[in-house]
N, C-alpha and C positions, 0 to 999 in steps of 0.2 A: 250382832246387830248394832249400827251406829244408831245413837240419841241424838249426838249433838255432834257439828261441827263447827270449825271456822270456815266461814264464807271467805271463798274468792270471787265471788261475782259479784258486783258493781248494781247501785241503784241510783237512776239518773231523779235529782230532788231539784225543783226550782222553788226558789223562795224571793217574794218580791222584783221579778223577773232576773234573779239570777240564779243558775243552775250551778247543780256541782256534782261530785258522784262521791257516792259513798259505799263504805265497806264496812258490813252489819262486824259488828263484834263475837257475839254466838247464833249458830240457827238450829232452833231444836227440830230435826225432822221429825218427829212423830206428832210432835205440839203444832206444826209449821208456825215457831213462835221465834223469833229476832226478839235477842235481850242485848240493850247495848249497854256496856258498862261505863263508869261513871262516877268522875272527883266531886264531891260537893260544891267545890268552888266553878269547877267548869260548866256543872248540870245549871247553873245559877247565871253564869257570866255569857252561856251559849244559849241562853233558853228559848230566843226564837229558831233557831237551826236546829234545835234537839226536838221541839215540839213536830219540825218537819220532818223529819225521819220517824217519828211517829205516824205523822198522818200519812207520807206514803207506801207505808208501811198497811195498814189499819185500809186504806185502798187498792192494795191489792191482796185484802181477805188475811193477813196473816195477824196473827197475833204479836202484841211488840209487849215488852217491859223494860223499866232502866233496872240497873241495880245500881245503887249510889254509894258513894265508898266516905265517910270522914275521916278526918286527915290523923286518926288514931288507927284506919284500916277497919273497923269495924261497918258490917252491913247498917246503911238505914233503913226504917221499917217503908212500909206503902204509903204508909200518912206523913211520916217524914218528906218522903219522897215528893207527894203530891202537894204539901206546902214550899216546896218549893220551885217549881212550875206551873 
């Protein structure tokens, strides 16, 4: 039984009227949850474009989470994560 895969399919995202497409990182099939991963520096420095792969995410019923990585490679926690977005 698959859990997870890596997405090949495409989600068209527009932000401030410009679109782009993007490609989930993980999609848990059983969770139907997209977790995208994620540098500290990036989640920080992209965080209008990251919040939108959330929301179209989150509108089409799936579940989403980041998981955020610093630059020692260790996980941050949820609170971590949420102060910085």
């Amino acid at each position: 039984m698959t859990i997870f895969q890596f997405v090949n399919r495409s989600m068209k995202i527009i932000n401030k009227n410009k679109s782009f497409t993007h490609l989930p990182d993980i999609y848990i099939i059983s969770e139907n949850k997209i977790i995208e991963v994620k540098v500290r520096g990036h989640i920080k420095k992209m965080r209008k474009k990251n919040l939108s792969k959330q929301q179209r995410c989150l509108e089409m019923n799936m579940k989403f989470e980041f998981m955020v990585f610093n630059g020692k490679k260790q996980l941050l926690t949820k609170n971590e994560i949420r102060k910085l977005i």
